[in-house]
C-alpha positions in Angstrom: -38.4 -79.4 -66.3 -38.2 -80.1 -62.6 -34.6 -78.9 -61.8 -32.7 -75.1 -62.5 -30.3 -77.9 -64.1 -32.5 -79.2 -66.7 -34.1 -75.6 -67.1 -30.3 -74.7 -67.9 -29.7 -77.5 -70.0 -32.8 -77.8 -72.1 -31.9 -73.8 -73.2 -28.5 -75.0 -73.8 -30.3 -77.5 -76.5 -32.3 -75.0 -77.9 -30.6 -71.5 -78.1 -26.8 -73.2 -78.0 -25.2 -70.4 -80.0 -27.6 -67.5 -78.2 -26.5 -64.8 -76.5 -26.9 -65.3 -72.7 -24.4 -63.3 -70.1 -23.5 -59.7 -71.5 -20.3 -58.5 -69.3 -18.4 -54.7 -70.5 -15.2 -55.1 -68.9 -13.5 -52.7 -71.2 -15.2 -50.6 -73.7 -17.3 -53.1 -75.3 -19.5 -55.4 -73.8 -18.6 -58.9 -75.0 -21.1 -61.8 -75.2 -21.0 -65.6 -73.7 -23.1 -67.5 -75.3 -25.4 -70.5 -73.7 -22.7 -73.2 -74.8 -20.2 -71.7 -73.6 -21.7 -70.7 -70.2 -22.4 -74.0 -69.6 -18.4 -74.7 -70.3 -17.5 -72.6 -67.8 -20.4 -73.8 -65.6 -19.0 -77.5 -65.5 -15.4 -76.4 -65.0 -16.4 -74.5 -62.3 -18.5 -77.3 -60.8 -15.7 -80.3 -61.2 -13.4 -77.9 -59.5 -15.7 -77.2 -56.4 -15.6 -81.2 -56.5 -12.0 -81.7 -56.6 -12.0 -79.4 -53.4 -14.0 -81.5 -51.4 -17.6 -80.0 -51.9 -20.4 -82.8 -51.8 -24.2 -82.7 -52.2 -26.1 -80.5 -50.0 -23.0 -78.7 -48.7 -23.4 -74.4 -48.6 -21.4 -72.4 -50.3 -22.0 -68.6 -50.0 -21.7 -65.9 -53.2 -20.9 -62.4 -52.6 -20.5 -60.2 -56.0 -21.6 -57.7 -58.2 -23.8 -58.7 -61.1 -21.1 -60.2 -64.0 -21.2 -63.0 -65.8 -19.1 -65.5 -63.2 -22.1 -64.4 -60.8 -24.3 -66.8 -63.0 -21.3 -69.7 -63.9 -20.8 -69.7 -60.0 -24.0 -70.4 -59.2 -24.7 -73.1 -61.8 -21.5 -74.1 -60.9 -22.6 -74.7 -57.2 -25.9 -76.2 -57.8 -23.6 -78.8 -60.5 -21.9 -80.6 -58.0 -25.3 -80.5 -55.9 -24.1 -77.8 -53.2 -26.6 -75.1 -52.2 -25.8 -71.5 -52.7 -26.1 -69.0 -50.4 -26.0 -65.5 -52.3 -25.1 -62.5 -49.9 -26.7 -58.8 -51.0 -23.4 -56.1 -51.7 -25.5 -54.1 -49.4 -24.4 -55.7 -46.4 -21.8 -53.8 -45.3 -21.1 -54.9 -41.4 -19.2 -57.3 -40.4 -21.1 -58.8 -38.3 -24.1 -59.3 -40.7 -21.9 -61.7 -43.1 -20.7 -63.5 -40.1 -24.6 -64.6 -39.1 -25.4 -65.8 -42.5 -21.8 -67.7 -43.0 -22.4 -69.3 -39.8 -26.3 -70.1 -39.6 -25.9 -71.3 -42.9 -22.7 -73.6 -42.4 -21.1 -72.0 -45.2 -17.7 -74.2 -46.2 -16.5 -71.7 -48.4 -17.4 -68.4 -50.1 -17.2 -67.1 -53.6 -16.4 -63.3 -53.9 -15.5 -60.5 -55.9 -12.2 -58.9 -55.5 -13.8 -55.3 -54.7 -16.1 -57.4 -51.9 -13.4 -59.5 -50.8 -12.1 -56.6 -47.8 -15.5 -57.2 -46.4 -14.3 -60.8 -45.4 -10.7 -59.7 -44.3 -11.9 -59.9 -40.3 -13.7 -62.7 -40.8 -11.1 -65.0 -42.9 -9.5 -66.3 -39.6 -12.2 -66.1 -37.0 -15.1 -68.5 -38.8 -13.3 -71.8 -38.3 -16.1 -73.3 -40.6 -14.9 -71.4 -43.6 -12.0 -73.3 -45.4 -11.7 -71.5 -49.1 -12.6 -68.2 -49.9 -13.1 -68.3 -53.7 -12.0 -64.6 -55.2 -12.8 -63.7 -58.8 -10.5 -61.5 -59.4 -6.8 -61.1 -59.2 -5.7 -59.7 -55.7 -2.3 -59.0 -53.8 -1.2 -60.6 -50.8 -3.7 -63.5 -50.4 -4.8 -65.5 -47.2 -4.2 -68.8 -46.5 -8.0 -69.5 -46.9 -8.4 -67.8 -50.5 -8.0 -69.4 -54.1 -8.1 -67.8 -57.1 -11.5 -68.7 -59.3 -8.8 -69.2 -62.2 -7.3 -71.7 -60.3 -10.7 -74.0 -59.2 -11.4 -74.4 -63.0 -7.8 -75.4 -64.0 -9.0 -77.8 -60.8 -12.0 -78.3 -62.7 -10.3 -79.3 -66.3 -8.3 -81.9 -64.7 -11.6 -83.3 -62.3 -13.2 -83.7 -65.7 -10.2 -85.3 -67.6 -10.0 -88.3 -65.2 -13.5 -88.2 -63.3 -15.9 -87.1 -65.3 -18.0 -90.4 -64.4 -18.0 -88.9 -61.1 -18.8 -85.1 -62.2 -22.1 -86.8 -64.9 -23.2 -89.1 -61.3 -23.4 -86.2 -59.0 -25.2 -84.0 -61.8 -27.8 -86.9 -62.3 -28.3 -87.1 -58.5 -29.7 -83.4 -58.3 -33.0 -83.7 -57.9 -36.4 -81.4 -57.5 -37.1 -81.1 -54.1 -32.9 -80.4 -53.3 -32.1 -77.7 -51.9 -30.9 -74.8 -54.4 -30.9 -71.9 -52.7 -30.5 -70.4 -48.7 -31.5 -66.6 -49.3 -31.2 -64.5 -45.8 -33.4 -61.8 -45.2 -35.0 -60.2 -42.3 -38.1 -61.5 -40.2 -40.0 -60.1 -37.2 -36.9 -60.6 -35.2 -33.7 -59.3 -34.4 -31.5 -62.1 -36.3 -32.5 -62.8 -40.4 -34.3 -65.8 -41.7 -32.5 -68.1 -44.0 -35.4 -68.7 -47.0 -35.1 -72.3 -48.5 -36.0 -72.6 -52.2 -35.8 -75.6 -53.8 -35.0 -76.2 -57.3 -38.2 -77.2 -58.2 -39.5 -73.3 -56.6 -37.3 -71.7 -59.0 -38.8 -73.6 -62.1 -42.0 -73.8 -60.7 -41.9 -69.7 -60.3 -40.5 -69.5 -63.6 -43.0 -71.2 -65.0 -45.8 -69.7 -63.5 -44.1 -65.7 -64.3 -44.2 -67.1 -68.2 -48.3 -66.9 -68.1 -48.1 -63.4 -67.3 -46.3 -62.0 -70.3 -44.2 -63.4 -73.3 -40.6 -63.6 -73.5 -38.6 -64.2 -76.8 -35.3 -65.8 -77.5 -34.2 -62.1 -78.9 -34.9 -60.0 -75.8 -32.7 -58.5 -73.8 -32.7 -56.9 -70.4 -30.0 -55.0 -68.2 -30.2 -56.5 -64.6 -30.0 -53.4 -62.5 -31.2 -54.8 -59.5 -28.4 -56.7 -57.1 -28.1 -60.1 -58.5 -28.9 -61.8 -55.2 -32.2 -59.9 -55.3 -35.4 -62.5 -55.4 -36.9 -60.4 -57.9 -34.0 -59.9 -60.3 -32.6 -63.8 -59.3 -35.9 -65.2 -60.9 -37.5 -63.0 -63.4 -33.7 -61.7 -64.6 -31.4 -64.9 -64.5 -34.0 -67.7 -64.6 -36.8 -66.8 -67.0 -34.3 -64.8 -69.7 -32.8 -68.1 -69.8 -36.0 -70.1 -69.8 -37.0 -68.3 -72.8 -33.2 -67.9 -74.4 -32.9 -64.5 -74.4 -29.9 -62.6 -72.5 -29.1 -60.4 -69.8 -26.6 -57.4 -69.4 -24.7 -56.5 -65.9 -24.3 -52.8 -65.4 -20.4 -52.1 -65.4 -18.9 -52.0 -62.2 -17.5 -48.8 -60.9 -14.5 -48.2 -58.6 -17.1 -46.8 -56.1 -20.9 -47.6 -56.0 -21.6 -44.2 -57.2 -19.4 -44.8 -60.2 -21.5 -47.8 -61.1 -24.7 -45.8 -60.6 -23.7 -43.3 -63.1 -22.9 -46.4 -65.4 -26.3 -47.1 -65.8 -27.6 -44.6 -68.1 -24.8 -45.8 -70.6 -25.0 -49.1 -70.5 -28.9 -49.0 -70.5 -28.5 -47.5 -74.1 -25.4 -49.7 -75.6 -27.8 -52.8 -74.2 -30.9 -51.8 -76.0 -33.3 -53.8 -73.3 -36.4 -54.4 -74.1 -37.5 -54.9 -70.4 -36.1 -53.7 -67.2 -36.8 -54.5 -63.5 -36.9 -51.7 -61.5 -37.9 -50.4 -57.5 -39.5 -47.5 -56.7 -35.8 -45.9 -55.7 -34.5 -46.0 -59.4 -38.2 -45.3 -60.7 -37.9 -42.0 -59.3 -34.6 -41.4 -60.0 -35.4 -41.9 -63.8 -38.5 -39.6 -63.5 -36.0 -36.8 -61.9 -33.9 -37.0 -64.9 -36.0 -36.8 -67.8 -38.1 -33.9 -66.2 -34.5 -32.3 -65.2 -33.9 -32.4 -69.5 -37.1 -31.2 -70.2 -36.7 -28.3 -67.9 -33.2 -27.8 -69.3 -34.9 -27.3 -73.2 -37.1 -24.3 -72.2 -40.5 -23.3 -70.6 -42.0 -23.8 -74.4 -41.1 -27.7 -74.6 -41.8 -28.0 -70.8 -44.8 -26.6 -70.9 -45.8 -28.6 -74.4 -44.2 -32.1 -72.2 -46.9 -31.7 -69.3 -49.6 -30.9 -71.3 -48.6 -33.9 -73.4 -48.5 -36.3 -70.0 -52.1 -34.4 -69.3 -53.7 -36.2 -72.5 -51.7 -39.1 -71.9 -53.5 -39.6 -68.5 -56.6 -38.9 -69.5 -56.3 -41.5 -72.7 -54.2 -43.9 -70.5 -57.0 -43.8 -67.9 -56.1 -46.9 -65.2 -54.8 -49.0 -67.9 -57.5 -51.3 -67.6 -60.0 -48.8 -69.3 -57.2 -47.3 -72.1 -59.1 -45.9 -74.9 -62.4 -46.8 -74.5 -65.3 -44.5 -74.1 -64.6 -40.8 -74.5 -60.8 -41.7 -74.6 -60.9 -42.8 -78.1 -61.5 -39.3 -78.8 -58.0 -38.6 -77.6 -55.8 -41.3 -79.8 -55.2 -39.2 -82.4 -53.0 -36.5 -80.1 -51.8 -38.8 -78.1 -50.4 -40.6 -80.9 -49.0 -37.6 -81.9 -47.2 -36.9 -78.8 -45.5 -40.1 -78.7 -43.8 -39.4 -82.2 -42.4 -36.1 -82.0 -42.0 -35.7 -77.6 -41.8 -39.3 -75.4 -40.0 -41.2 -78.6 -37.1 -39.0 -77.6 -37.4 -39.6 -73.7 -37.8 -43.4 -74.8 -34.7 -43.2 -77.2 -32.4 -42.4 -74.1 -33.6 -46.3 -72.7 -32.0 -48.0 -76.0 -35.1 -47.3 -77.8 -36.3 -50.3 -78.0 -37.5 -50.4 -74.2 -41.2 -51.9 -73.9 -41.8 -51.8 -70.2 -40.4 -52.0 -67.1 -41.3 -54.0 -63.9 -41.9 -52.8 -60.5 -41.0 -54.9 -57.7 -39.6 -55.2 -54.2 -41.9 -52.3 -52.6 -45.1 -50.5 -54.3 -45.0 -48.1 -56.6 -46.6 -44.7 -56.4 -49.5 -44.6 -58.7 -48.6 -41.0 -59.8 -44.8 -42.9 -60.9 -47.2 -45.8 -63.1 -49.2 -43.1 -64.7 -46.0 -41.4 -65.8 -44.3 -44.0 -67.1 -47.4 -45.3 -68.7 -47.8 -41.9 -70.4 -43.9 -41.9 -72.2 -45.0 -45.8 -73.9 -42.8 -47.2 -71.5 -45.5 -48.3 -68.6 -43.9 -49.2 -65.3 -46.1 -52.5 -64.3 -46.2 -53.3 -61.0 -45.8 -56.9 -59.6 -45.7 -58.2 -56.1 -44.2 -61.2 -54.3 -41.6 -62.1 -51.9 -38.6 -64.3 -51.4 -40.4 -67.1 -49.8 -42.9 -67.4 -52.8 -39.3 -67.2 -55.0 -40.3 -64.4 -55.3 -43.7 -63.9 -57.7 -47.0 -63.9 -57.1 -48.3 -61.4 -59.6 -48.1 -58.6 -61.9 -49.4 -56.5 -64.3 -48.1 -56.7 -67.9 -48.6 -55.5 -71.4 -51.5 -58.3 -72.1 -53.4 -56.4 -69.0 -53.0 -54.2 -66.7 -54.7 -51.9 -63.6 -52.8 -49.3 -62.4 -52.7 -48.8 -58.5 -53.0 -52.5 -58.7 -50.2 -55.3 -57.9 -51.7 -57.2 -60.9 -53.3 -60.7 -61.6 -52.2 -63.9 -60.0 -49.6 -66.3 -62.0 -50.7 -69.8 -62.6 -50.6 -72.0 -61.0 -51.2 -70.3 -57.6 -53.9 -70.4 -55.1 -54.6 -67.2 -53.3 -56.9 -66.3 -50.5 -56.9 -63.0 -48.1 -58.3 -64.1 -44.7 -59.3 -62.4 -41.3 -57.2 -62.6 -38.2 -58.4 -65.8 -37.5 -57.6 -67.7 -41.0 -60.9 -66.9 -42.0 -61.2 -66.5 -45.8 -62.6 -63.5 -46.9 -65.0 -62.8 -49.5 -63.7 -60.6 -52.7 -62.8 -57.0 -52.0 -62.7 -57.0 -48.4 -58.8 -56.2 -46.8 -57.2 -59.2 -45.2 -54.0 -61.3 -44.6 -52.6 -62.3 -48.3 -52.0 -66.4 -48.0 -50.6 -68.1 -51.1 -50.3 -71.4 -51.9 -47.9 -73.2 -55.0 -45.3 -75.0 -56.0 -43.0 -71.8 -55.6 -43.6 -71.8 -51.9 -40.5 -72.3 -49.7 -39.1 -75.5 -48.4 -38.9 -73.3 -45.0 -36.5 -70.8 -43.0 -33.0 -72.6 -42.4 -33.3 -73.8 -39.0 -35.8 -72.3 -37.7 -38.8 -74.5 -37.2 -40.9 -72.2 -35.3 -40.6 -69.6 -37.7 -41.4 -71.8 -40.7 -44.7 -73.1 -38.6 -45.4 -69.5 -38.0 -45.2 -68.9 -41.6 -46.5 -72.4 -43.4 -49.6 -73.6 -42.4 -51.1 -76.8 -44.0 -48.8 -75.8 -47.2 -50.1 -72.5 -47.0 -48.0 -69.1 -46.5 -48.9 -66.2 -44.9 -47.3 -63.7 -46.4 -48.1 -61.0 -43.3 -49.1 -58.3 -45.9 -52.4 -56.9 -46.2 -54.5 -56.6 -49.4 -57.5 -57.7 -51.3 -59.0 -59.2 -54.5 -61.0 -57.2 -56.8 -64.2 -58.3 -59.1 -61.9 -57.7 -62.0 -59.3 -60.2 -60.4 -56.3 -57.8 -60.1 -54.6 -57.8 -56.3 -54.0 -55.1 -54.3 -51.4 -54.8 -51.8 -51.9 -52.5 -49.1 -49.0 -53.0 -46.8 -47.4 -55.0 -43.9 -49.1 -56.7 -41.4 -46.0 -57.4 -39.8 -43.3 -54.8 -38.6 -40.6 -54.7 -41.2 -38.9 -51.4 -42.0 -39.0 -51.3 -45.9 -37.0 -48.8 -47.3 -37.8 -47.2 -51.0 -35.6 -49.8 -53.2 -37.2 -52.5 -51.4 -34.8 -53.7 -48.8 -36.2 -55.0 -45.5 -34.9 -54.8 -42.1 -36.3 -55.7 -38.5 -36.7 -52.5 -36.4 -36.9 -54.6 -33.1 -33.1 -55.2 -32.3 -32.3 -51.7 -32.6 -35.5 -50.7 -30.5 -34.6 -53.1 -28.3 -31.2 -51.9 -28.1 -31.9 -48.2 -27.9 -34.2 -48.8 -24.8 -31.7 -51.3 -23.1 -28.7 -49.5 -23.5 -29.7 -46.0 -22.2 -31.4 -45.1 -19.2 -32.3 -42.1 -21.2 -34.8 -43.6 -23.1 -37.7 -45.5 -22.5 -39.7 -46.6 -25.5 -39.0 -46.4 -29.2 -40.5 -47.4 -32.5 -39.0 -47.1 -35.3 -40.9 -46.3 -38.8 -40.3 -47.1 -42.9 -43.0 -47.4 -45.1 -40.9 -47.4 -48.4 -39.7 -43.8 -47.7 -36.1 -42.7 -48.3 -34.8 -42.7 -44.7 -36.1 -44.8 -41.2 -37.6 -41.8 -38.4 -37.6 -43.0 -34.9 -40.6 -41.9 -32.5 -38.5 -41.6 -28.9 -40.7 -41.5 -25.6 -37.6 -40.2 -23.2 -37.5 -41.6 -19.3 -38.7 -38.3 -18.1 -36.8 -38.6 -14.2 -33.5 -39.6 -16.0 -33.4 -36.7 -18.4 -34.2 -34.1 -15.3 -31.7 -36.3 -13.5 -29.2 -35.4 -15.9 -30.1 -31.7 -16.0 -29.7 -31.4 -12.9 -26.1 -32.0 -12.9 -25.5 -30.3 -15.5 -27.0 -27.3 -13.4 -29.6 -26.4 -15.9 -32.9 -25.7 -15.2 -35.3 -28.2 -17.4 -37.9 -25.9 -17.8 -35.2 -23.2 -19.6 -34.1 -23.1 -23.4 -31.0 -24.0 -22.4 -32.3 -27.2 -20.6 -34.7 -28.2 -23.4 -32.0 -28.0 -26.0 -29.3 -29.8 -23.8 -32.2 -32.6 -23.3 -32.9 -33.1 -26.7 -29.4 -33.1 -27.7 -28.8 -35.6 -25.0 -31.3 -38.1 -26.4 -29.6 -37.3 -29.7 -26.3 -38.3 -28.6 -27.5 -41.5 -27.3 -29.0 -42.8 -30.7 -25.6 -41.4 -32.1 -23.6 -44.1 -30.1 -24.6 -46.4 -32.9 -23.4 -44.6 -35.9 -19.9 -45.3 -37.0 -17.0 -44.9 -34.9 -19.0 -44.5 -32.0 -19.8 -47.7 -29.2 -22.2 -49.4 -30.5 -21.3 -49.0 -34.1 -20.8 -52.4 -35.1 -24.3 -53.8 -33.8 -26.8 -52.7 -36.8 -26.6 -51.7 -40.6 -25.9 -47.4 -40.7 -29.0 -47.3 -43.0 -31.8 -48.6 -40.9 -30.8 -46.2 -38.1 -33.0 -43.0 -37.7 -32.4 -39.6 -39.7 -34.9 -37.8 -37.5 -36.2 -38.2 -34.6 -39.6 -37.3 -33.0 -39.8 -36.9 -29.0 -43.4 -38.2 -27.9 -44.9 -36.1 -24.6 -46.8 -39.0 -23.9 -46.2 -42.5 -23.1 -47.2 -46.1 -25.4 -49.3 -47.5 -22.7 -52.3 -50.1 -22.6 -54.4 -47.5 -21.6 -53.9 -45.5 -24.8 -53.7 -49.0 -26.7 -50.5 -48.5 -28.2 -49.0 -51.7 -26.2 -50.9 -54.8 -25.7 -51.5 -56.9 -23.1 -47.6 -58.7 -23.9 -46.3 -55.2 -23.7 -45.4 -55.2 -27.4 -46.2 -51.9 -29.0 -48.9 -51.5 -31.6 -47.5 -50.1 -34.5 -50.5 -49.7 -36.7 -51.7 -47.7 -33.6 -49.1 -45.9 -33.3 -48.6 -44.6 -36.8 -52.2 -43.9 -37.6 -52.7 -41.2 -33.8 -48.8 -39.7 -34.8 -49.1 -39.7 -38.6 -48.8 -35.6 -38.2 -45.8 -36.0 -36.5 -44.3 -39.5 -38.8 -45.3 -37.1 -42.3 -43.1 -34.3 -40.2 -39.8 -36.6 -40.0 -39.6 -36.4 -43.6 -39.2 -32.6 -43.7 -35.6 -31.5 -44.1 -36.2 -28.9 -41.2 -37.4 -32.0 -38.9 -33.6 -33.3 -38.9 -32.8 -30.4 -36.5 -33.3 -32.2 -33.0 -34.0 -28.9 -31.5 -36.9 -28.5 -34.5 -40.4 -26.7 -33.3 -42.4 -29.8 -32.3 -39.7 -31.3 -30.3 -38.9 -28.2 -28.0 -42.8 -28.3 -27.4 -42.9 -31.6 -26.6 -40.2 -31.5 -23.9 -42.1 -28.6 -22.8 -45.2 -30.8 -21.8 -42.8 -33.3 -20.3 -40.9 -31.0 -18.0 
């Protein structure tokens, strides 16, 4: 099984008349099964041919999770194009632009609620001849064609051509192309990630010796379809193994579909889910708000329940051995008559989620653990397609990122490629059949990032005697925020310093935390400057405030409907801000000799003041720490 084709195909042979795609577009969800998915997959991919799309052309996808999100793919990859899936998240114009024209995109398939997105950008990408919509809309461009209308396109391709269609399929092969999935690298513009067919299969293959997956399971994909995670151990390895997956019902606002999820989750009955810290927490806040809502009694009687559910539970690794056996018995008893009920509002027949995109709190794993629904943690990442490892029901260590999928070769190494021996922190560098063909052209970041068919993932960790991984965090200087998304802070730094005289050095900081915090170091002479004509005296309240509001303002001039609003995603820009009284020089090492700041430096001497940003009161620009600050300065 070399190609997602044949993966597709060989289920088709096997679990014809199962389940696959679960869509609720009314009150009911309504299932496809694998036949008939791959009916709609052929029509789809004969009518992409009858438009004019040959082998190794891009085509990008922009939609919510729904069953044409998997026919258009297949559909794609059919008549041997490459997809290029866009995240729902991106919400600026500019951002869609970059990835339709660094991948060469000829046309785009969207949904009709994502379609406005493209409205500016229908006429000015000359590149982009069809815009694909799923959905019925008013008033459409020259450019767009209804989806209904390619696979009418498609029936007749197939009535007189299907010669054509069966040559084209059998000319897909491994090492093609399948997929260009943009995210963001150590600079300014996003990487395209190459994944070949054979990394898909290969990662399936390899996330199959970690746990067991039956024809009859079930899981709702919450996660954005495009996501690596949900792309291969949703889409790819449900259908590996012939099971199905569910999309969550789509809302007329995203909030609307947010609050779908707790419905469909118990009309789908999953058995797994893949989750993110972000919705891990948000589950955890709801089923300790309807505890709290029965009474101090069964509150009280719930946490001393989690209490001996720890303490049995132990690290997962060590569960009821020792003195724990002791506590089986209640703990047994606990899970009958208190978490059943907790486990009964995820469909009841939930076994276990899994955690991916960023790390998950060890305090969230042991709480999770305790209700019989353990939250596993895996890690990986887009260029490894995306998995690397996990824990799972067969074992598991929690505070751990799990053990290593097979086959894989891992070593952690030293600055210098060294390896390292086991249990000392180093550079995590994988090596398998799931590792990228490379970033879309971009040579020098793919020999940055592959050497000798090795990648270095840029995230630190280490192997333990027990042969679980630990991930520790980035190396490099992504922003992550707490579902998992990744951003590079150094455009907007960059921009922030070279667009204001006001302000001389910024870093930006997200370590998987629910907003980014900026750390500002002000050009002292300017800001007097400024005072001064303003006729207020620096060293006054009134001057401290007007100076910190100033360098307020000027970070505001990116938010929308200000100047620079276009330029960077609204979520990556800083909620609070924290003015430094003292430079990021050499001298203090937090630049080096390139005069690139240090951020490891830089967080570990202001992790007083980074732990501060995430205080509401810290939001206030005029806040305590920040008046002081521009005291020293002035």
């Amino acid at each position: 099984m070399k190609t997602i084709l044949d993966l597709f195909e060989s289920s088709v042979a096997r679990f014809g008349d199962n389940s696959y795609l679960m869509e609720k577009k009314g009150d009911m969800y309504e299932n496809m099964i694998y036949r008939q998915v791959q009916q709609e997959v052929f029509r789809f991919a004969a009518g992409l041919m009858s438009l004019g799309i040959q082998k190794g052309d891009r085509l990008a996808l922009l939609s919510e999770g729904r069953n044409d999100w998997v026919i258009s793919e297949l559909g794609v990859l059919y008549s041997g194009a490459v997809n290029v899936p866009l995240s729902i998240k991106l919400t600026e114009p500019e951002d869609i632009r970059f990835r339709l024209t660094h991948s060469g995109a000829r046309m785009i398939v969207v949904s009709g609620s994502q379609n406005a997105k493209l409205e500016t950008l229908k006429d000015q990408i000359g590149s982009l001849e069809k815009i694909i919509i799923l959905d019925l809309v008013e008033n459409l461009h020259h450019k767009d064609i209804l989806y209904e209308k390619v696979l009418q396109m498609g029936d007749e391709y197939l009535k007189v051509n299907r010669q054509g269609f069966n040559e084209r399929r059998a000319s897909v092969t491994d090492d093609d192309y399948a997929n260009i999935c943009y995210t963001s690298g150590t600079t300014a513009d996003p990487k395209g990630i190459i994944l070949s067919h054979r990394n898909y299969t290969a990662n399936v293959e390899q996330g199959l010796t970690l746990m067991d997956v039956h024809p009859w399971y079930s899981s709702l994909l919450i996660l954005p379809w495009d996501h690596a995670f949900a792309h291969t151990a949703g889409i790819y390895i449900m259908m590996a193994a012939g099971a199905r997956i569910a999309s969550v019902k789509t809302g007329k606002t995203a909030m609307d579909t947010l609050k779908n999820i707790p419905i469909n989750i118990k009309e789908v009955k999953p058995v797994f889910l893949l989750s993110v810290p972000a919705l891990a927490k948000n589950f955890r806040k709801n089923i300790e708000k309807g505890i709290h809502e029965k009474g101090k009694l069964v509150e009280g009687l719930f946490n001393f329940a989690l209490k001996v559910a720890y303490a049995y539970n132990g690290i997962g690794f060590d569960k009821g051995k020792g003195w724990r056996i002791m506590l089986k018995p209640l703990n047994s008893l606990f899970s009958s008559i208190l978490f059943k009920k907790v486990r009964e509002n995820f469909g009841g027949q939930l076994r276990f989620f899994i955690g991916g995109g960023a790390l998950l709190d060890i305090e969230l794993q042991r709480f999770f653990y305790a209700l019989g629904i353990p939250m596993f943690q895996g890690y990986g990442l887009s260029e490894a397609s995306p998995i690397i490892s996990s824990n799972s029901e067969r074992l598991a260590k929690l505070g751990s990122s799990g053990y290593l999928v097979k086959p894989i070769e891992l070593k952690i190494c030293d600055e210098k490629g060294n390896e390292l021996p086991i249990g000392e922190k180093g550079e995590i560098v994988v090596m398998g059949e799931n590792v990228m063909k490379g970033y879309w052209n971009n040579e020098k970041a793919t020999a940055d990032t592959i050497r000798d068919g090795w990648l270095y993932t840029g995230d630190m960790g280490y192997m333990d005697a027990d042969g679980f991984l630990y991930v520790l965090g980035r190396f490099k200087s992504l922003l992550i925020a707490d579902d998992g998304e990744k951003y590079s802070p150094e455009g907007i730094e960059e921009a922030f310093t070279e667009n204001s005289k006001y302000i001389d050095q910024c870093m930006l900081y997200n370590n998987q935390n629910p907003y980014t915090v900026a750390l500002i170091v002000p050009n002292r002479e300017a800001v007097k400057r400024y005072l001064l004509e303003k006729g207020l005296d620096s060293k006054s309240d009134e001057g401290k405030r007007a100076a910190l509001k100033l360098i307020e303002s000027e970070i505001g001039e990116y938010r929308t409907g200000r100047k620079y609003a276009s330029m960077f995603p609204q979520r990556w820009l800083p909620a609070s801000i924290a003015i430094m009284n003292e430079a990021f020089t050499e001298e203090n090492g937090m630049v080096n000799s390139t005069m690139k700041i240090v951020r490891g430096k830089i967080t570990e001497h202001f992790r007083n003041r980074i732990d501060y940003l995430y205080k509401p009161e810290s939001k206030d620009i005029c806040n305590a720490f920040n008046i002081e600050a521009i005291s020293i300065l002035f």
